[in-house]
C-alpha positions in Angstrom: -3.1 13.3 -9.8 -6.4 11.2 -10.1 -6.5 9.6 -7.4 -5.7 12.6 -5.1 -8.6 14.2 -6.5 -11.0 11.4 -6.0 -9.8 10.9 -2.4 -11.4 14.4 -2.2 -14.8 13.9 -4.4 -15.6 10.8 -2.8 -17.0 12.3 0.4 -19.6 14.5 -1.8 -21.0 11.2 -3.6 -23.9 9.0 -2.6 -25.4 5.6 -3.4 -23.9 3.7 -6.3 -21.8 6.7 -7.5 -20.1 6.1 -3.9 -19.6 2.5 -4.1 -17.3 2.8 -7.1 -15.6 5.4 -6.0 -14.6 3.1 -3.6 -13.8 0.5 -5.1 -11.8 2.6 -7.7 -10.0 4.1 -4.3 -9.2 0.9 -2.8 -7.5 -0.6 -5.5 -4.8 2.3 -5.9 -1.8 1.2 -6.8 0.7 -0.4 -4.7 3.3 2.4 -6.0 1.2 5.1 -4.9 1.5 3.4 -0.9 4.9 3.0 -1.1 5.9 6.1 -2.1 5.4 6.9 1.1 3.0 9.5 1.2 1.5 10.1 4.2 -1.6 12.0 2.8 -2.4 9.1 0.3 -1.8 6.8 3.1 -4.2 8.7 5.5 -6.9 8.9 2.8 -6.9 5.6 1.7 -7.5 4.2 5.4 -10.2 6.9 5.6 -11.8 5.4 2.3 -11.4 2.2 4.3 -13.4 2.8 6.9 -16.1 4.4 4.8 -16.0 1.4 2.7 -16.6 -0.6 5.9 -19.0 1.4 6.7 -21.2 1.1 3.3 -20.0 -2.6 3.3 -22.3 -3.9 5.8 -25.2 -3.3 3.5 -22.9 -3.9 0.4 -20.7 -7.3 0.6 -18.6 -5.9 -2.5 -17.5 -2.7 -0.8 -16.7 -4.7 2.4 -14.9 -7.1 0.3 -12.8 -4.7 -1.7 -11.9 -2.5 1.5 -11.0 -6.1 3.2 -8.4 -6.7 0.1 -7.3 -3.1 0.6 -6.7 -3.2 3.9 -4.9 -6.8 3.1 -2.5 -5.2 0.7 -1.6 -2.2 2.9 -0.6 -4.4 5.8 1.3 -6.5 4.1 3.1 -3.2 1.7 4.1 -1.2 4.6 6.2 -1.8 7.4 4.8 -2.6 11.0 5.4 0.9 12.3 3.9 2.2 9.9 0.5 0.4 9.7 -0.5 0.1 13.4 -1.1 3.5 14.0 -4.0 2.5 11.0 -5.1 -0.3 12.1 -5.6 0.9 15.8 -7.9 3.5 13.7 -9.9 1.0 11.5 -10.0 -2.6 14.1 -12.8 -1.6 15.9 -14.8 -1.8 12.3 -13.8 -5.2 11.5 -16.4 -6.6 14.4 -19.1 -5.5 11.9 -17.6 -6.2 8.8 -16.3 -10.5 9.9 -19.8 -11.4 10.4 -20.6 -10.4 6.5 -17.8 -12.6 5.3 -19.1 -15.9 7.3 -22.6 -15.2 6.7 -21.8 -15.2 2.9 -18.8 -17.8 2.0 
């Protein structure tokens, strides 16, 4: 599958050839989160993190991992997602700041 394989070639990218990765990656679709597949799931909040990661130097990437992370909240059940969120929260702090600074 595509995305499978680009959840593993992202990691070996840099620069611009990263940032649409990413942005490819974290606009999977919703069918792909609800099949529930963990390893999908697990990548994709990896590639969330990254994305936040690149994001505060690239409002784009912060603002397509923010939609992302939007969208997998709001797709998979509670139980599910908090296990993820306790993993990517402590990245928001840098990431909020961005969004004021530039709305």
């Amino acid at each position: 599958m595509y995305y499978k394989e680009l959840f593993e070639k992202y990691k070996e990218y840099q620069d611009e050839l990263l940032n649409d990765c990413l942005k490819v990656l974290l606009t999977i679709p919703s069918h792909f989160i609800l099949n529930d597949d963990q390893m999908i799931i697990k990548d994709l909040v990896l590639a969330i993190r990254r994305a936040f990661q690149i994001g505060l130097l690239n409002v784009y990437v912060a603002h397509a991992a923010v939609l992302s992370l939007s969208r997998l909240v709001t797709k998979l059940p509670k139980k599910k997602s908090l296990p993820f969120l306790n993993f990517i929260n402590p990245m928001l702090s840098g990431i909020l700041p961005i969004f004021l600074v530039n709305c």
